[in-house]
N, C-alpha and C positions, 0 to 999 in steps of 0.2 A: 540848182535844181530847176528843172523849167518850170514853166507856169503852166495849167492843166487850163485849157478851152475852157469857154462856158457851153459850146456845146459837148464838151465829152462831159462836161457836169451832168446837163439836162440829161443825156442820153443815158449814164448811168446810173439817176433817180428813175429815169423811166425802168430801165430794165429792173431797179428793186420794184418799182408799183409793179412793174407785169406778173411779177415773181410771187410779189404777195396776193394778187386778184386769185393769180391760180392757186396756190395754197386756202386762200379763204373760203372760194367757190368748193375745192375738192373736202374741205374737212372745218370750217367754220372756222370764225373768230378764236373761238375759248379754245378749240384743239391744234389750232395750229400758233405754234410756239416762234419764237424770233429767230430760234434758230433753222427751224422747217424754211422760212423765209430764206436765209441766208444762204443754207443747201441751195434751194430750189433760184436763187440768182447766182449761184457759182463766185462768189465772193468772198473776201477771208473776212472775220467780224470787223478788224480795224476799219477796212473800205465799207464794210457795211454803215454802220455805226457815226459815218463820216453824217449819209446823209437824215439818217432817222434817227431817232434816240426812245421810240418805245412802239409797242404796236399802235396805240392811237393815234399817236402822227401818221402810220399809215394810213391807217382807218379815215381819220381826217383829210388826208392829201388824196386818197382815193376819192373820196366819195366829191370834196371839191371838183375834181376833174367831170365826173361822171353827172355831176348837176351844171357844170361849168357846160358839157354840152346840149344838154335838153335848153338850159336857158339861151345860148345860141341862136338854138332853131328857134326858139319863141320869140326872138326878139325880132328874127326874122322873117317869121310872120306878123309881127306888130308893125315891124315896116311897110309892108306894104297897102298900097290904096290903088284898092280897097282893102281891107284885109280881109280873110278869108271868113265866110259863115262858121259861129261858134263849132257846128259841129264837124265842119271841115279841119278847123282849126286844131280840133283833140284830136282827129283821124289823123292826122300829119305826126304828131305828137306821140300817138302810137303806135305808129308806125316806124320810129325811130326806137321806141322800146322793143318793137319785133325784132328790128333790125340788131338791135344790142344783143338780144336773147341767141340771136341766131349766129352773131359773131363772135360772143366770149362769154354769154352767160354772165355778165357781172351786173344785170338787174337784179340777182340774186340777191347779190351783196347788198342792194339796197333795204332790203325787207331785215338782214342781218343787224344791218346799220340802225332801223330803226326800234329794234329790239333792244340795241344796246344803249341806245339813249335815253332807254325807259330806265335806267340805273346809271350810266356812269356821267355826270355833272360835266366833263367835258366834250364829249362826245354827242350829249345833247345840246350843248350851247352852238356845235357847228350845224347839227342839222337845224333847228329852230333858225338860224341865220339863210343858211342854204335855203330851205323848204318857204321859207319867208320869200325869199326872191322871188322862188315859183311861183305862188299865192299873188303877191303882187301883181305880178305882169300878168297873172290869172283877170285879176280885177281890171287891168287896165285894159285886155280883150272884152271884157263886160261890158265896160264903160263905150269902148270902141261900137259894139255892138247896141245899145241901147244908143249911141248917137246915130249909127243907120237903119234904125228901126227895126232892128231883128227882134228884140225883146222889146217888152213894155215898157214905156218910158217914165213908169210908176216902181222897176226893177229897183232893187237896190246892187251897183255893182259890184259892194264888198261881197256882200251873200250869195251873188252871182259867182263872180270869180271862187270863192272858197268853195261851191259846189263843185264847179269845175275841175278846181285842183283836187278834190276829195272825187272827183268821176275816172281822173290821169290815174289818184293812186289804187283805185282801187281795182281796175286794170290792172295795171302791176302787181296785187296781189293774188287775183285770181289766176294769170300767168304762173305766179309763182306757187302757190299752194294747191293750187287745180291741177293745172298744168294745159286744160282744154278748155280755150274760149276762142272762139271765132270773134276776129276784130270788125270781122263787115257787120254780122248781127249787134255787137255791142255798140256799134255809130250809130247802127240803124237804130237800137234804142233811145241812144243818146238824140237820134231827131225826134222821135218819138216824143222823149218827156220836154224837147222844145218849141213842142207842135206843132212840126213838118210833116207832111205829106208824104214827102217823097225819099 
């Protein structure tokens, strides 16, 4: 029997994530069943099965992806010098969440995800891990920034950073539960409460 690529591996774990994004998005976590998945990637269970063994592996493997890219862009604004003013720095960041919204809706999934973690002990131990990363390099924009004088150099940048990350999410949820916020107004607040002018 031949030996199956690593990339026909990767390519057909993706095609079950896409499978599952869209069934999560169209009908939530709890209503959409392992087998809605399996329909929805045109798979028989054995080949399904091969690469997930419950829906929170998906949930997990999704959502890893989907932080996997937000911390990307941020790293890639931490690299640079100078790095970008804090509030330029969430506008970039947000705009990558518009862009999500606007390409597959699976920032949905995020507010989903964090639902679920309020109950199920595994599902929270990856977000706490994930959302921990963000937070982090939150702080270390703080720090970045209290070293070029944007903030006070009396700031503390853990409380800094944690606001920040809690300023990303809650974007996110207003997107998602609203459905209507202008992202140029909410920067502009965002200079606002960091006492920008402009």
């Amino acid at each position: 029997m031949p030996r199956v690529s690593e990339a026909h591996l990767a390519a057909r774990r993706q095609q079950i994530l896409d499978a599952a994004v869209r069934c999560f998005v169209r009908a939530g976590f709890h209503q959409t069943s392992m087998q809605d998945v399996i329909g929805e990637a045109g798979l028989s269970v054995g080949a399904f099965y091969r690469y997930f063994k419950s829906k929170n592996e998906l949930i997990m493997a999704i959502a890893g992806t989907k932080i996997g890219e937000v911390t990307g862009l941020i790293d890639s604004l931490l690299a640079m010098d100078p790095m970008p003013p804090l509030p330029d720095f969430v506008e970039q960041v947000l705009e990558r969440v518009d862009d999500t919204i606007a390409a597959d809706d699976t920032v949905r999934l995020a507010v989903q995800i964090w639902g679920e973690a309020t109950h199920d002990p595994e599902v929270a131990e990856v977000v706490r891990d994930v959302y921990s990363r963000i937070r982090d390099r939150a702080v270390v924009a703080a720090e970045r920034a209290r070293a070029a004088g944007e903030i006070p150099a009396s700031a503390d940048p853990s409380g800094v950073g944690a606001a920040l990350f809690g300023l990303i999410q809650g974007y996110v949820l207003q997107r998602v539960l609203i459905g209507t916020i202008d992202r140029r107004r909410y920067v502009a607040g965002v200079r606002a409460l960091l006492g920008e002018t402009a």
